[in-house]
N, CA, C and O atoms as a GROMACS GRO file, in nm:
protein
  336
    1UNK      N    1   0.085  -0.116   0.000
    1UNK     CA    2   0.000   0.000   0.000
    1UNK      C    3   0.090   0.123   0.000
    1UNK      O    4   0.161   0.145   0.098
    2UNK      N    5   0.090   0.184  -0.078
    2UNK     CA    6   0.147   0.352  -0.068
    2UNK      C    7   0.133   0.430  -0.035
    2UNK      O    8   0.021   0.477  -0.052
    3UNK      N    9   0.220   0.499   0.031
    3UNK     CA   10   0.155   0.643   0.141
    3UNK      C   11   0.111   0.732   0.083
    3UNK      O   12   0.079   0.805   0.177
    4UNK      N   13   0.086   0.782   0.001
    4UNK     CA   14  -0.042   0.828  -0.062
    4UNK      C   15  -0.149   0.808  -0.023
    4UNK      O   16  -0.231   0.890   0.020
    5UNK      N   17  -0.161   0.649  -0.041
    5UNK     CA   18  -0.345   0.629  -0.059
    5UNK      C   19  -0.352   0.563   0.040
    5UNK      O   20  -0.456   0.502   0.063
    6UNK      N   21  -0.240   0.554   0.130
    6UNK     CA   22  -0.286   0.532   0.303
    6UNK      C   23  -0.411   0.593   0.372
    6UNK      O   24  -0.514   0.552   0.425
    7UNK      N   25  -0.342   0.734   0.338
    7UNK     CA   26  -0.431   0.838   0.430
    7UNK      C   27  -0.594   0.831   0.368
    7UNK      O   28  -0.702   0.824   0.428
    8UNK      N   29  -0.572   0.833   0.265
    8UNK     CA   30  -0.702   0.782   0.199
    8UNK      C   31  -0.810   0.754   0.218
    8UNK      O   32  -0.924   0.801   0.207
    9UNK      N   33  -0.725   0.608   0.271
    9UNK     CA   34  -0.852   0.486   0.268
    9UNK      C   35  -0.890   0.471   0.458
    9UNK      O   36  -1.003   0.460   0.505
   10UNK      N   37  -0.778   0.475   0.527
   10UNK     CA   38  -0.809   0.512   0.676
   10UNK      C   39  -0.921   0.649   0.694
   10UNK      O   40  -1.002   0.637   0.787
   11UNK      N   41  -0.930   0.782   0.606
   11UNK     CA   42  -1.060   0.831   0.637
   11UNK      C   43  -1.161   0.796   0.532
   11UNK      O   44  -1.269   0.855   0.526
   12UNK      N   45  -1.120   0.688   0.439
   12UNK     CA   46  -1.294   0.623   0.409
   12UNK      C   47  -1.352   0.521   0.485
   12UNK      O   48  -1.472   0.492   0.477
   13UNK      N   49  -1.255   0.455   0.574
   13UNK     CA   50  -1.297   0.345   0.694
   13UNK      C   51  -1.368   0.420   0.834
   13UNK      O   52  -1.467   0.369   0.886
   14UNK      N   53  -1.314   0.530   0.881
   14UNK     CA   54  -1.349   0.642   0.933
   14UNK      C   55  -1.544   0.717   0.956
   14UNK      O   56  -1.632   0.730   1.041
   15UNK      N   57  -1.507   0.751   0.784
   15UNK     CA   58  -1.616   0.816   0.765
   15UNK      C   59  -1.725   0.685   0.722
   15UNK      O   60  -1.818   0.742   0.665
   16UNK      N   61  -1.748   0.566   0.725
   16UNK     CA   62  -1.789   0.473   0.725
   16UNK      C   63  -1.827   0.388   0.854
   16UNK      O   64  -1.923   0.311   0.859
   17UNK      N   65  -1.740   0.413   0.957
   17UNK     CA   66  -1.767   0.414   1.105
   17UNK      C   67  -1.857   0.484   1.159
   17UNK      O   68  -1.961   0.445   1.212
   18UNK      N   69  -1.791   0.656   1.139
   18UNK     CA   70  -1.954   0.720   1.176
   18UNK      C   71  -2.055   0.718   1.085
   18UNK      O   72  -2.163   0.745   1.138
   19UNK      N   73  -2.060   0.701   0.994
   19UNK     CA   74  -2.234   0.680   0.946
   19UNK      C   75  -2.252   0.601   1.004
   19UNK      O   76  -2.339   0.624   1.088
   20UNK      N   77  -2.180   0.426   1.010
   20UNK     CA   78  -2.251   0.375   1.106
   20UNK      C   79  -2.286   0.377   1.235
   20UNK      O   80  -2.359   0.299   1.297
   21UNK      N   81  -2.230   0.467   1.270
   21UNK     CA   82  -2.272   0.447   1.438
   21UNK      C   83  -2.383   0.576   1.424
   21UNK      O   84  -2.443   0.609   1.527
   22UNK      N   85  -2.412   0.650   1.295
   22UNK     CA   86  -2.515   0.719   1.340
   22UNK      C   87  -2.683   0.614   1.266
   22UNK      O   88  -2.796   0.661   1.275
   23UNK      N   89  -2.658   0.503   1.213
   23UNK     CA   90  -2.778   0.446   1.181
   23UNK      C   91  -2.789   0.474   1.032
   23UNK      O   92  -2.892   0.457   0.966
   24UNK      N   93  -2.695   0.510   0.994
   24UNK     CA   94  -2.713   0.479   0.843
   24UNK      C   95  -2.616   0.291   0.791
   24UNK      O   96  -2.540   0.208   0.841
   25UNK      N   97  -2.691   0.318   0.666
   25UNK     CA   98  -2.673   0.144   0.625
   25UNK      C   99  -2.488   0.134   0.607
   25UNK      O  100  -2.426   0.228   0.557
   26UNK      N  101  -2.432   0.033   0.647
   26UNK     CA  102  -2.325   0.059   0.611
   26UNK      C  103  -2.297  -0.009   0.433
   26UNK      O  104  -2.356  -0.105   0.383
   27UNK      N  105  -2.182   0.085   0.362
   27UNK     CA  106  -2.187   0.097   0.249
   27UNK      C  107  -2.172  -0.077   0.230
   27UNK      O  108  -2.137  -0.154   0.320
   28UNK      N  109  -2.209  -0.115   0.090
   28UNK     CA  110  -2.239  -0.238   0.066
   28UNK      C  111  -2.039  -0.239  -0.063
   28UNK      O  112  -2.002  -0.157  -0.147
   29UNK      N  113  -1.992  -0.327  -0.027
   29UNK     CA  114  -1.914  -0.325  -0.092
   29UNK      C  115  -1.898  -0.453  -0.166
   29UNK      O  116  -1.945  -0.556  -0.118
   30UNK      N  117  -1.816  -0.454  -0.310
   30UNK     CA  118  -1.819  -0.539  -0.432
   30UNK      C  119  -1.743  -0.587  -0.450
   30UNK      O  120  -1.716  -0.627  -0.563
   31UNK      N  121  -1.636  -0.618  -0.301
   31UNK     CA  122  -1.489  -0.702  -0.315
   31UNK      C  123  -1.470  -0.777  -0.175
   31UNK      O  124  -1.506  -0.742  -0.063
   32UNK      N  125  -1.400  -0.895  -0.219
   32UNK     CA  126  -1.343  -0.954  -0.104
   32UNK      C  127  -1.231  -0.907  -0.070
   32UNK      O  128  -1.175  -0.840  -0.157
   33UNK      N  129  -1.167  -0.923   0.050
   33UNK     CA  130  -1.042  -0.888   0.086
   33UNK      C  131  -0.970  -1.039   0.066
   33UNK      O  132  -1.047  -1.114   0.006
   34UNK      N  133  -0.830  -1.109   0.106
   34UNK     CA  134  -0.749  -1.208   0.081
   34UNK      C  135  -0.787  -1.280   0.174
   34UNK      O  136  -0.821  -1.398   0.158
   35UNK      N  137  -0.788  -1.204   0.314
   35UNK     CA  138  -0.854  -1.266   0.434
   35UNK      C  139  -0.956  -1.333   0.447
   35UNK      O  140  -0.964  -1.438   0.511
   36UNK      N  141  -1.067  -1.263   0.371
   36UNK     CA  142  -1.202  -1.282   0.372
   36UNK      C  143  -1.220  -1.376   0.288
   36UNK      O  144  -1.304  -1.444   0.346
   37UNK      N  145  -1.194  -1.439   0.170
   37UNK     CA  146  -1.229  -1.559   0.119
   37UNK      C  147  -1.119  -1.668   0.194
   37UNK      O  148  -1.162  -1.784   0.187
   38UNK      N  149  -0.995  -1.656   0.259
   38UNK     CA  150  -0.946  -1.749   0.329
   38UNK      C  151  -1.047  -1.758   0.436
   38UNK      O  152  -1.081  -1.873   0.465
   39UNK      N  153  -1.090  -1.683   0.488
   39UNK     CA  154  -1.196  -1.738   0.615
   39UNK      C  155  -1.320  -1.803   0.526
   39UNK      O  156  -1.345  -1.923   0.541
   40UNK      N  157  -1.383  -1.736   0.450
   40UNK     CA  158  -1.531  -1.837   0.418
   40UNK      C  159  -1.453  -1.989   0.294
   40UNK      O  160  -1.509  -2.097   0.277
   41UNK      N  161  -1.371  -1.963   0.253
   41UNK     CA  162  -1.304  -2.134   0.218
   41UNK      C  163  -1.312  -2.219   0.332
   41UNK      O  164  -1.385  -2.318   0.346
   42UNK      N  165  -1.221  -2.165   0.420
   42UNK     CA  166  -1.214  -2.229   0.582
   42UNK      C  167  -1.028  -2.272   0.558
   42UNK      O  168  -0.983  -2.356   0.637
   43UNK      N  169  -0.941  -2.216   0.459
   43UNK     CA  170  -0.804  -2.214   0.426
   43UNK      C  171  -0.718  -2.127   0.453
   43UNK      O  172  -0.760  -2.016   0.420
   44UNK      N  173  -0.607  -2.123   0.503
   44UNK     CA  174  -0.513  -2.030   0.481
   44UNK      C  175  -0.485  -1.914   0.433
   44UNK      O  176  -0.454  -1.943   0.318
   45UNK      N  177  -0.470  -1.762   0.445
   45UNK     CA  178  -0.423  -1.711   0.359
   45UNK      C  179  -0.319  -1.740   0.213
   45UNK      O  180  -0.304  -1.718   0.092
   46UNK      N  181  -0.275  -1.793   0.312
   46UNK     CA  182  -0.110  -1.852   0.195
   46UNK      C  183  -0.173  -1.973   0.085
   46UNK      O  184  -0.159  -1.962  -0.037
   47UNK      N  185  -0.222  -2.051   0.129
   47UNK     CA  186  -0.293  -2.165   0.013
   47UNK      C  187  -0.411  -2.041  -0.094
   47UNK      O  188  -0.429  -2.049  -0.215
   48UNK      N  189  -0.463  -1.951  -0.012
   48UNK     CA  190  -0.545  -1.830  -0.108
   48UNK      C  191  -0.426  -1.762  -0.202
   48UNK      O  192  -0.422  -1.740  -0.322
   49UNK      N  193  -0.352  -1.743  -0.118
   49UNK     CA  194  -0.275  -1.665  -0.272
   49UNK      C  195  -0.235  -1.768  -0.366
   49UNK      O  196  -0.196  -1.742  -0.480
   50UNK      N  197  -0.244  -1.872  -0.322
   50UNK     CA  198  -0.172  -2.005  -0.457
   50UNK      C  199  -0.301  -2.029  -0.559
   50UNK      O  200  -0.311  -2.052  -0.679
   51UNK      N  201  -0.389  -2.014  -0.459
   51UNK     CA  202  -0.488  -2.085  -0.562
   51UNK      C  203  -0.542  -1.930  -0.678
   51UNK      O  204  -0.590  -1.933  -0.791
   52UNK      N  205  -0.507  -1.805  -0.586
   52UNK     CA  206  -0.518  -1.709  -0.685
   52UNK      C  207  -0.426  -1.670  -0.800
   52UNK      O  208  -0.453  -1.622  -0.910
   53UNK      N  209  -0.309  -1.702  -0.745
   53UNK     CA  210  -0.174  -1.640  -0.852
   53UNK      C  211  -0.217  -1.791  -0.939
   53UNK      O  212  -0.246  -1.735  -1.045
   54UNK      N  213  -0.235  -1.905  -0.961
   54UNK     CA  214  -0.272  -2.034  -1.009
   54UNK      C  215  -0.431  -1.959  -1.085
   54UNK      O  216  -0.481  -2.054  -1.146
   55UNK      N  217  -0.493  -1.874  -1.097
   55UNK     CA  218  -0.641  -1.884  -1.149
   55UNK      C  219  -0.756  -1.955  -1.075
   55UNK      O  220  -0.875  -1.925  -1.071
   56UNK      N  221  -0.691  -2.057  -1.018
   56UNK     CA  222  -0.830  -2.106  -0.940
   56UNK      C  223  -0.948  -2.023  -0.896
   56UNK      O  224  -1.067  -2.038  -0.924
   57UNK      N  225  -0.898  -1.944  -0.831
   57UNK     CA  226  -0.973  -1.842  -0.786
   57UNK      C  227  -1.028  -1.724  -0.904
   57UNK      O  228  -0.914  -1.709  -0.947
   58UNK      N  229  -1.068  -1.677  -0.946
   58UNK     CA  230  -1.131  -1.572  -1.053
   58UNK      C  231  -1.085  -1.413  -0.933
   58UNK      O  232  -1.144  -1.386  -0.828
   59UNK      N  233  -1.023  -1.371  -0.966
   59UNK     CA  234  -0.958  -1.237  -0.926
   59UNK      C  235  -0.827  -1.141  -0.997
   59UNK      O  236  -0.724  -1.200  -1.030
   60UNK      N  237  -0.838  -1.013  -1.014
   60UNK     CA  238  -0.718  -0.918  -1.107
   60UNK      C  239  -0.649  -0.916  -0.988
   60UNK      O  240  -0.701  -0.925  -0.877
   61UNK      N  241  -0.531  -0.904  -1.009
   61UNK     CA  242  -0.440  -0.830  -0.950
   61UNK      C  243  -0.368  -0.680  -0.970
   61UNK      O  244  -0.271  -0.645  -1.037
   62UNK      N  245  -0.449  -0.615  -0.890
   62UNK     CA  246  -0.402  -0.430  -0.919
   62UNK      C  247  -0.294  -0.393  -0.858
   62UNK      O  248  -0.293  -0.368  -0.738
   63UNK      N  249  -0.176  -0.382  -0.948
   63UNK     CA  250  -0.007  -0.358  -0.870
   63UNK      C  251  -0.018  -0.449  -0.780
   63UNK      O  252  -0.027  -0.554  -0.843
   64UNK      N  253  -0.024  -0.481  -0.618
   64UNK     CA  254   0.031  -0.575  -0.519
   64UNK      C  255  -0.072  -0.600  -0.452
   64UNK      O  256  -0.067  -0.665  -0.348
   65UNK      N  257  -0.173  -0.555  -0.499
   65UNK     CA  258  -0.320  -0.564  -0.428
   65UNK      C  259  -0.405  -0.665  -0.521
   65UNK      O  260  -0.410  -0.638  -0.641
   66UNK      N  261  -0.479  -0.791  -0.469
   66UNK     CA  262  -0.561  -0.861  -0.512
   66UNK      C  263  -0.744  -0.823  -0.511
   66UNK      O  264  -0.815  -0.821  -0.411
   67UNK      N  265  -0.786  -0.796  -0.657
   67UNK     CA  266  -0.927  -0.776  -0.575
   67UNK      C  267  -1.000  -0.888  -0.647
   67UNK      O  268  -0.973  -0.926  -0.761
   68UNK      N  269  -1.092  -0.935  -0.574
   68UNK     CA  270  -1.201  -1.056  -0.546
   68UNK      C  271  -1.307  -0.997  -0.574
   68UNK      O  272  -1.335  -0.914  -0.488
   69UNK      N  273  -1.420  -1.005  -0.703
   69UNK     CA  274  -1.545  -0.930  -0.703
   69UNK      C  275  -1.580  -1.029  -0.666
   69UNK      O  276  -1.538  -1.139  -0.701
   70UNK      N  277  -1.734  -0.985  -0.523
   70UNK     CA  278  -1.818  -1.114  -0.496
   70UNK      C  279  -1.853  -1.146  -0.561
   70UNK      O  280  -1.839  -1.268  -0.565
   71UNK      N  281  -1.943  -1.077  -0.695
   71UNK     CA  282  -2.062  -1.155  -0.787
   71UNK      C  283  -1.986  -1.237  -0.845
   71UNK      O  284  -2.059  -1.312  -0.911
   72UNK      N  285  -1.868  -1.268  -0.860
   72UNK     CA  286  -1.774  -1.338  -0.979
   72UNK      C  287  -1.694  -1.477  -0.884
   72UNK      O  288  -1.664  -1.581  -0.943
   73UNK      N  289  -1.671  -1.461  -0.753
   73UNK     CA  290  -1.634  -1.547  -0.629
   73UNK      C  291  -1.746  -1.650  -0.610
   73UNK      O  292  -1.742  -1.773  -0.607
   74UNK      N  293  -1.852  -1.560  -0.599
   74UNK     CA  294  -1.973  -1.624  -0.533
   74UNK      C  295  -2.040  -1.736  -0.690
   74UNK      O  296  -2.081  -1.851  -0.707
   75UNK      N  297  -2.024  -1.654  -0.746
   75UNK     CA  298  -2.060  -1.771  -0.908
   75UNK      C  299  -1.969  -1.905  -0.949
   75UNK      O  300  -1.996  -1.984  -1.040
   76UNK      N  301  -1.866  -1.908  -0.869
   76UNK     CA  302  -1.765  -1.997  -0.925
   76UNK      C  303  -1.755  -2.058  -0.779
   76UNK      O  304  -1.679  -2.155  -0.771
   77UNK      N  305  -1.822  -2.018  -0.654
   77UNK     CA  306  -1.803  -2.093  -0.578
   77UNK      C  307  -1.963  -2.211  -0.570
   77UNK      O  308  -1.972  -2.318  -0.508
   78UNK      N  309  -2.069  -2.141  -0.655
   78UNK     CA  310  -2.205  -2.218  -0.688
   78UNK      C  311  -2.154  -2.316  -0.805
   78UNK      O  312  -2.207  -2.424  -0.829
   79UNK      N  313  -2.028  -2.257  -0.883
   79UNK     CA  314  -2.040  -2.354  -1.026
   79UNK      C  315  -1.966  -2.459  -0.959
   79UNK      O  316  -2.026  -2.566  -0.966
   80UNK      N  317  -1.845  -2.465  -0.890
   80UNK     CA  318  -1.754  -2.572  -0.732
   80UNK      C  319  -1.835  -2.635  -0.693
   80UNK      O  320  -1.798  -2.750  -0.670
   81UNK      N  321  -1.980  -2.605  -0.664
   81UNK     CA  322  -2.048  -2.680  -0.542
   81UNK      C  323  -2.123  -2.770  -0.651
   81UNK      O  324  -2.130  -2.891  -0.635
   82UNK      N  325  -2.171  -2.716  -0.746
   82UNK     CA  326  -2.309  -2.785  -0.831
   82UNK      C  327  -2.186  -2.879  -0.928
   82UNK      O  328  -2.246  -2.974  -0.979
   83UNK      N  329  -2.073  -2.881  -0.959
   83UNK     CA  330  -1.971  -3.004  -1.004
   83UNK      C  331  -1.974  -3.104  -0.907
   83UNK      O  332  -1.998  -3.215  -0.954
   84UNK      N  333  -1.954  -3.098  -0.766
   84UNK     CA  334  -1.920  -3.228  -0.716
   84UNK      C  335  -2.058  -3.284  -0.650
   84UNK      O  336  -2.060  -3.396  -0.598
   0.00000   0.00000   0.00000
């Protein structure tokens, strides 16, 4: 991550905190993090990046950052389930 777009993204996490804590919806977002499909696999981070740098996984890689669209995760994890 680059210090640039550090500061960035810490006040879009921020300003996403207080809306939520004032009762607004929190924003709906259109990516997994690396973490986040290693936890709902129930795998490793480290086996996630193999199976991503490998294609298994359906995800771009932007400079050093991996992004995961759900609609595209979640379709290939229904097309995984309805194969076996």
């Amino acid at each position: 991550m680059s210090d640039q777009t550090e500061p960035f993204e810490k006040a879009a996490q921020l300003a996403n905190v207080i809306s939520i804590r004032r009762g607004e919806p929190a924003p709906t977002r259109v990516t997994y993090t690396v973490p986040e499909v290693a936890s709902l696999l129930g795998i490793s981070c480290a086996t996630t990046y193999v199976l991503l740098r490998t294609g298994e996984i359906p995800a771009r890689r932007i400079g050093s950052r991996w992004i995961i669209a759900r609609r595209l995760f979640n379709a290939w994890l229904d097309e995984a389930g309805a194969v076996q």
